[in-house]
C-alpha positions as CSV (number, residue, x, y, z in Angstrom):
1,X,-114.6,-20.5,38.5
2,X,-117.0,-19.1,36.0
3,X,-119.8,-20.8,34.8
4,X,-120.1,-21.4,30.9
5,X,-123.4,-18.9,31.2
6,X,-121.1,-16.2,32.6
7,X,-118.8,-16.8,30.1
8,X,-121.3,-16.6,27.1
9,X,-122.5,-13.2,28.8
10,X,-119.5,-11.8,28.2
11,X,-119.2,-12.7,24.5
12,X,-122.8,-11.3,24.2
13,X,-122.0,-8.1,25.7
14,X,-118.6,-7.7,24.1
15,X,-120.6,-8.4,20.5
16,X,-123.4,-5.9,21.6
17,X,-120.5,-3.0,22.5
18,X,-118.7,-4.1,19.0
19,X,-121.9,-4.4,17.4
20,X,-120.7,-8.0,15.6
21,X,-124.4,-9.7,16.2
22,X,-123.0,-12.2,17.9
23,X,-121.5,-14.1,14.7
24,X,-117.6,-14.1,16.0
25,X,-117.2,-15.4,19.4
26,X,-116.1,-12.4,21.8
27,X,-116.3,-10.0,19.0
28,X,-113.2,-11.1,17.2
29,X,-111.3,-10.2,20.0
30,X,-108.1,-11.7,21.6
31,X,-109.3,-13.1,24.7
32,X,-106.9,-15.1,27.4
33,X,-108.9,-16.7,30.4
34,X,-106.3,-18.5,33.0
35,X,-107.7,-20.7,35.9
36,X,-106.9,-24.4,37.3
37,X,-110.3,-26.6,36.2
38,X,-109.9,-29.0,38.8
39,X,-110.4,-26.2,41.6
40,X,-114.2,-25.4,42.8
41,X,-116.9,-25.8,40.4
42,X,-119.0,-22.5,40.1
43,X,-122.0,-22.6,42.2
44,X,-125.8,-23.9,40.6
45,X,-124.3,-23.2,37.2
46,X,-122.7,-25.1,34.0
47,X,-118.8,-25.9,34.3
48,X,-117.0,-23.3,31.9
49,X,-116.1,-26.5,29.7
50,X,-119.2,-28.0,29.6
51,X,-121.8,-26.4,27.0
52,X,-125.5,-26.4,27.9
53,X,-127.8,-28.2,25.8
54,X,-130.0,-24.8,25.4
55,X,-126.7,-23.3,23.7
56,X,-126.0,-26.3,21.6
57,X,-126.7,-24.6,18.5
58,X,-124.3,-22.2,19.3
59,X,-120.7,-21.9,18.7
60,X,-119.1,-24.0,21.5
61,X,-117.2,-20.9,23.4
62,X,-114.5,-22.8,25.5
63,X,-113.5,-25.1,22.0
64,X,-112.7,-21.7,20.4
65,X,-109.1,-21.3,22.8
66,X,-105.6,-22.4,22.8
67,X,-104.6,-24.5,25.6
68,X,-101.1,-23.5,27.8
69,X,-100.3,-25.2,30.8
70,X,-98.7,-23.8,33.7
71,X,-96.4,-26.5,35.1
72,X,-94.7,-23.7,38.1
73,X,-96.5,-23.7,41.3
74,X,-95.8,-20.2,42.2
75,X,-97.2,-19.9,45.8
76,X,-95.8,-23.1,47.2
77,X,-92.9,-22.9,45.3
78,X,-90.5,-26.1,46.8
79,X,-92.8,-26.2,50.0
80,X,-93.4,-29.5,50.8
81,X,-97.2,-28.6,50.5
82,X,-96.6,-28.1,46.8
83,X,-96.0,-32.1,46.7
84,X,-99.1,-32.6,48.4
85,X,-101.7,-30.3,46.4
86,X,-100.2,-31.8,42.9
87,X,-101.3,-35.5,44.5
88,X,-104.7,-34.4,46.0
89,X,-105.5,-32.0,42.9
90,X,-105.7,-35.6,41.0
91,X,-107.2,-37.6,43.4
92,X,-104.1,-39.4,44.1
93,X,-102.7,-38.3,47.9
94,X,-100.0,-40.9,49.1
95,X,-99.7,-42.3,52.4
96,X,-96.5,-40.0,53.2
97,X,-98.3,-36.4,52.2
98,X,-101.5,-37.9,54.7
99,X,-99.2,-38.3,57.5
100,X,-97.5,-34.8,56.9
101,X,-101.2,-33.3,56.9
102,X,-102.5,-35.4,60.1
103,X,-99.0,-33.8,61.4
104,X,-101.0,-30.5,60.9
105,X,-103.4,-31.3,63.2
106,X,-101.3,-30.3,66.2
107,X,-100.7,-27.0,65.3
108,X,-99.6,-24.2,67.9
109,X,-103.5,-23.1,68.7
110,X,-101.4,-19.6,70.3
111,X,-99.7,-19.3,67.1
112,X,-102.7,-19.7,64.7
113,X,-104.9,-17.5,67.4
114,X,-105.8,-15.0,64.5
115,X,-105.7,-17.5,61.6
116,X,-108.5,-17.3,58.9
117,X,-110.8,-20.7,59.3
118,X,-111.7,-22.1,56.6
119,X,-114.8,-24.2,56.0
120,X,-116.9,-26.2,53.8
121,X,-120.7,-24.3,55.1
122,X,-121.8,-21.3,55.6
123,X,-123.6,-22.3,58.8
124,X,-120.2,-23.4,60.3
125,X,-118.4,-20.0,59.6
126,X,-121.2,-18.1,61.3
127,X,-121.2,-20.0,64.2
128,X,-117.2,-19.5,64.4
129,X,-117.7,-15.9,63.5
130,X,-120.8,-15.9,65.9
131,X,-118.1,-17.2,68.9
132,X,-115.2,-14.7,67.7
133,X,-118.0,-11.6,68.0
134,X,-118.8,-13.0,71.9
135,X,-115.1,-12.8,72.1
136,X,-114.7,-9.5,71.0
137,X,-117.3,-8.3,73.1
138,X,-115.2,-8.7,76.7
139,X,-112.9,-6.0,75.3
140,X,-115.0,-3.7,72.2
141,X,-118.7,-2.2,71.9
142,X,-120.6,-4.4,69.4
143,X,-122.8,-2.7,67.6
144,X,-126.0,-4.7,65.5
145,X,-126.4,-2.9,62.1
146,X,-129.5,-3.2,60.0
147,X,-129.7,-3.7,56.2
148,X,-132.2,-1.0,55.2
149,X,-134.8,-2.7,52.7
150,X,-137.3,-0.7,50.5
151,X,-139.9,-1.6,47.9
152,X,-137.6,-1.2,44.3
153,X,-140.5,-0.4,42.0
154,X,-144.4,-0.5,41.9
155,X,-146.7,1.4,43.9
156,X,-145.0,1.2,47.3
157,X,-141.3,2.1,45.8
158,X,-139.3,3.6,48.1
159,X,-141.2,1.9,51.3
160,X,-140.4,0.1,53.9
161,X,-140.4,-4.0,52.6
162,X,-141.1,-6.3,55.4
163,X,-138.5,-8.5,57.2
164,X,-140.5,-11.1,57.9
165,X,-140.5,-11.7,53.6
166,X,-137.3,-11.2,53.0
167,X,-134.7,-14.2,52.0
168,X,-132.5,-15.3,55.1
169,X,-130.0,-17.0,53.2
170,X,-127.2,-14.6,51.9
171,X,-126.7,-15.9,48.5
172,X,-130.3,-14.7,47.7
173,X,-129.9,-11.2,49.1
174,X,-126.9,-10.1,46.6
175,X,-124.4,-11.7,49.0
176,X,-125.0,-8.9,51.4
177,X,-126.6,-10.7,54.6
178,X,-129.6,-9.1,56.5
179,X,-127.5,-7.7,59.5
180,X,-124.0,-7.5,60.8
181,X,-122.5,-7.5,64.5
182,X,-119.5,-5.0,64.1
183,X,-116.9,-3.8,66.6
184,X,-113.3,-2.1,66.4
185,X,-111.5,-5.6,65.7
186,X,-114.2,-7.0,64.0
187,X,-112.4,-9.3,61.1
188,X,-114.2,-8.6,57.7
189,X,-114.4,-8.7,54.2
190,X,-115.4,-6.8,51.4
191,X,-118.2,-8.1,49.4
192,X,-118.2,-5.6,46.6
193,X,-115.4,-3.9,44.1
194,X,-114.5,-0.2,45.6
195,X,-111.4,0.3,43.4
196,X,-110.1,-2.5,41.8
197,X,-107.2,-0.7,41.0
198,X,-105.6,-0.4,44.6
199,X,-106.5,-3.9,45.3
200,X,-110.0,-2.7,47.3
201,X,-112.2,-5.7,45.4
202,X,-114.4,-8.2,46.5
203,X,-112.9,-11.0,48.6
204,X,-110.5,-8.2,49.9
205,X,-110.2,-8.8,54.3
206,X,-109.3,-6.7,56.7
207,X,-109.8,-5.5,60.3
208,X,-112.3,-2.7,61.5
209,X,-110.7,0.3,63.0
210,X,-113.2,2.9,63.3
211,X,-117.1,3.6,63.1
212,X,-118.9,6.6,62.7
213,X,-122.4,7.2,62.8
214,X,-124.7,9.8,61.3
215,X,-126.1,11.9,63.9
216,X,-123.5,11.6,66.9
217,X,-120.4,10.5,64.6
218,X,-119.2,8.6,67.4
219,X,-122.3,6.7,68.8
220,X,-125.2,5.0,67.4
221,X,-128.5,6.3,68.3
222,X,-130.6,3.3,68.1
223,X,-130.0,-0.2,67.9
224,X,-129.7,-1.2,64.3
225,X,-129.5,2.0,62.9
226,X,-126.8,2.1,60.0
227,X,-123.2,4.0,60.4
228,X,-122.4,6.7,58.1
229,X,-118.8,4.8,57.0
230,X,-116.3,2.3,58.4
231,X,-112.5,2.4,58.8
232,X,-110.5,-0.4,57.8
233,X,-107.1,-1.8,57.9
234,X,-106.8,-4.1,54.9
235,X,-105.1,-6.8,55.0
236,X,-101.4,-5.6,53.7
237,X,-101.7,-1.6,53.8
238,X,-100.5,0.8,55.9
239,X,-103.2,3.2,55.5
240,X,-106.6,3.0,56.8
241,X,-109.7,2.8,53.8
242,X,-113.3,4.7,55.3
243,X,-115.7,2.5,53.8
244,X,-119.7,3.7,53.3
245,X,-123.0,1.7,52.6
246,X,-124.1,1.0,49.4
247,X,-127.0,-0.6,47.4
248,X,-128.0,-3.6,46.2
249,X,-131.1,-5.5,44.4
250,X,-132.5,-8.8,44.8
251,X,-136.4,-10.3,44.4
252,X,-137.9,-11.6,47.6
253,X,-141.8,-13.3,47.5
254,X,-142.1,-14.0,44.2
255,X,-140.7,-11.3,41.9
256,X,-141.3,-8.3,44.0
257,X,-138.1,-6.1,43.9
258,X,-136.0,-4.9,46.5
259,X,-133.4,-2.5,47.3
260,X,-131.1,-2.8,50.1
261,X,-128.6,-0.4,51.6
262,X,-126.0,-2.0,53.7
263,X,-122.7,-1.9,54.4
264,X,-120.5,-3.8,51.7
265,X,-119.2,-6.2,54.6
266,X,-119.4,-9.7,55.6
267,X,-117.7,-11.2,59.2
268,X,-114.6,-13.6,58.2
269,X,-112.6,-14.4,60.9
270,X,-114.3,-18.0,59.2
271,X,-114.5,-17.9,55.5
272,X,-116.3,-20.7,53.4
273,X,-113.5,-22.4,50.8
274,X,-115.6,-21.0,48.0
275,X,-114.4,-17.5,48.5
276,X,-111.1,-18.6,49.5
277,X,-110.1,-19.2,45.6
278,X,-107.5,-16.9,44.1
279,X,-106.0,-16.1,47.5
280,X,-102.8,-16.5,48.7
281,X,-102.9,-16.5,52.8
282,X,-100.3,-16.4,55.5
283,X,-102.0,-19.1,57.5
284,X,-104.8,-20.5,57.6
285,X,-106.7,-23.4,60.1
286,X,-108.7,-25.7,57.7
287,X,-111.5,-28.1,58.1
288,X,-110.9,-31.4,56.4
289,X,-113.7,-33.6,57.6
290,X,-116.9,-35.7,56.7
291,X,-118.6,-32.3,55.4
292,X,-116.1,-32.1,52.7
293,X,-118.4,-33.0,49.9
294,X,-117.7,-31.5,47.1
295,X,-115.0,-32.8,44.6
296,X,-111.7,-30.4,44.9
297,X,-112.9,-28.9,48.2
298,X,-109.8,-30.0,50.6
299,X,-107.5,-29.1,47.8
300,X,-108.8,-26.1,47.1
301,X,-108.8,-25.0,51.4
302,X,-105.2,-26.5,51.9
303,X,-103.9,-24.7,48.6
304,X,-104.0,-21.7,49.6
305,X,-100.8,-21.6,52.4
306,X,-97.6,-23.1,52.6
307,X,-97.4,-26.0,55.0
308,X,-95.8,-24.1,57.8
309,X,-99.0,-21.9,57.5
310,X,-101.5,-24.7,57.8
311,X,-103.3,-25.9,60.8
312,X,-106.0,-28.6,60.5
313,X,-109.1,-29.2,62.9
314,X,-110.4,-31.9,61.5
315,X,-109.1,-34.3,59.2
316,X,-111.4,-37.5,57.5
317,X,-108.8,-39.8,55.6
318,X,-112.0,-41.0,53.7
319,X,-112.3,-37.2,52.3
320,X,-108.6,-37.0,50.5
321,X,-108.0,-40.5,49.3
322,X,-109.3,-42.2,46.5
323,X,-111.5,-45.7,46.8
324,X,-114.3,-47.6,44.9
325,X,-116.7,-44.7,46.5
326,X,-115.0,-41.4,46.5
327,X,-112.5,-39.6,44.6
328,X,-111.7,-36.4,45.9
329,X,-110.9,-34.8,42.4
330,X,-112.7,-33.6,40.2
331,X,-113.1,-36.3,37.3
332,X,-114.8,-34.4,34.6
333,X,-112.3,-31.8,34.9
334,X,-109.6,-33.9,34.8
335,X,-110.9,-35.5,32.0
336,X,-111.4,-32.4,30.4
337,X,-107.5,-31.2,31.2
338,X,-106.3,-34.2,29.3
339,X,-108.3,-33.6,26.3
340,X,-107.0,-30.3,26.4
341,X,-103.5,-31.9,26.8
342,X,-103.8,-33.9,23.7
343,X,-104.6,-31.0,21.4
344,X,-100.9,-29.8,22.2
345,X,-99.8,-33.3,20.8
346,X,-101.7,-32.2,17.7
């Protein structure tokens, strides 16, 4: 979801390209925003319906729209799942849609042998994608690839930046993680837009088919080194896509700059549930246990397949029903939706 900040970005920038000042929200122009509030709340930001205090002199941006609802579930359609999500999205699973997911938990493991997992952590989709890489290896050459870091600006631009200062966790290295273990069959996603228009965005998975490297195009030289592009299948094309390394920036140590070239990959045979919004999957095998913390996260995972495409690993009734010390909706948002449901009444 975006956060309230991203959202008042964009009405700054749309008033700075129109050159408004910033006195008409978006510029004066006709802006439609669609999205389901009581999905995941955007990460260490402000809900997109909740104003910051440090705006609050500011024209309230989200108070500005029109409210539609959407009553047709589209990807579940009459799927018995569809009955399920609509309870769990509100906090209000009944005993019949609990025993049709513990049901799920006996799925055929031969059948859902390629299935995206789907977890709450990060650390729990590298170990799965850690085991799937082992896997691979009985069969494929794995190959460990090195994010190339340099110095951004200052005196040592262009140099070398050492690894032993730079961020391990991903979300403070532009999303692009500090190496990759890739083989033909690796599972992966793309982690940056290549052309939006074809459906090659961010988010967009797929299956490595080829490698080639700079110096010997079909072997790597030294361990780490980086290829010159990768081939791969997307998920729903017929055609392969060569994919090359690109750059991103990021502070490490303080507010020292740096640039790294990587490949625009991530592993995802596991995927958290955070990057599973917006996508519609085949199947998918879901974790549904005590790590499911935040508010909307099981609806969110199990939302994204039809029933007959689900398979559950592990399933914590205390996590999808409501009691005096957890709700698993989201109850801002859903207080939000109804006062968004009144002004229709209006």
């Amino acid at each position: 979801m975006v956060s309230y900040e991203n959202f008042r970005a964009i009405h700054l920038r749309l008033c700075e390209i129109f050159n408004t000042e910033g006195v008409d929200p978006f510029a004066n122009k006709n802006v439609v925003v669609w999205g389901d509030l009581l999905q995941l709340p955007p990460p260490k930001a402000t809900r997109i319906f909740m104003q910051p205090s440090a705006f609050s002199a500011e024209v309230n941006l989200w108070r500005q729209f029109q409210f539609s609802e959407l009553t047709i579930n589209m990807r579940q359609g009459t799927d018995p799942l569809s009955k399920i999500c609509s309870e769990l999205r509100v906090g209000n699973l009944s005993e019949d849609s609990l025993r049709l997911l513990q049901d799920r938990l006996n799925f055929d493991q031969t059948e859902f042998e390629n299935a995206v997992r789907i977890f709450p952590e990060n650390q729990m989709c590298d170990e799965y994608n850690k085991k799937r890489t082992i896997q691979l290896r009985r069969t494929q050459r794995i190959f460990k690839i090195k994010a190339q870091d340099t110095y951004a600006d200052g005196t040592k631009q262009g140099r070398p930046y050492p690894e032993q200062s730079l961020p391990t966790k991903i979300d403070r290295t532009g999303g692009f993680p500090n190496g990759i273990e890739l083989g033909v069959g690796s599972r992966v996603m793309l982690r940056k837009n290549i052309d939006v228009m074809s459906g090659k965005s961010n988010g967009t998975t797929g299956v490595v088919r080829k490698i080639e490297w700079t110096i010997d195009k079909d072997r790597q030289i030294s361990e780490g080194d980086m290829p010159k592009r990768v081939s791969i299948l997307f998920d729903h094309e017929s055609v392969e896509t060569w994919i090359e390394p690109t750059t991103v920036e990021f502070f490490a140590r303080g507010q020292e700059r740096v640039t790294r070239r990587t490949l625009p990959l991530i592993l995802c045979w596991a995927i958290t549930t955070h990057k599973t919004q917006g996508s519609t999957l085949n199947q998918a095998v879901v974790y549904l246990g005590s790590k499911c913390k935040t508010k909307g996260l099981a609806y969110v995972a199990i939302s994204r397949v039809t029933l007959a495409g689900l398979g559950i690993i592990t399933l914590d009734p205390r996590k999808l029903l409501t009691t005096g010390k957890f709700n698993p909706a989201d109850t801002d948002a859903l207080d939000e939706l109804e006062r968004l449901r009144a002004t229709l009444e209006n």
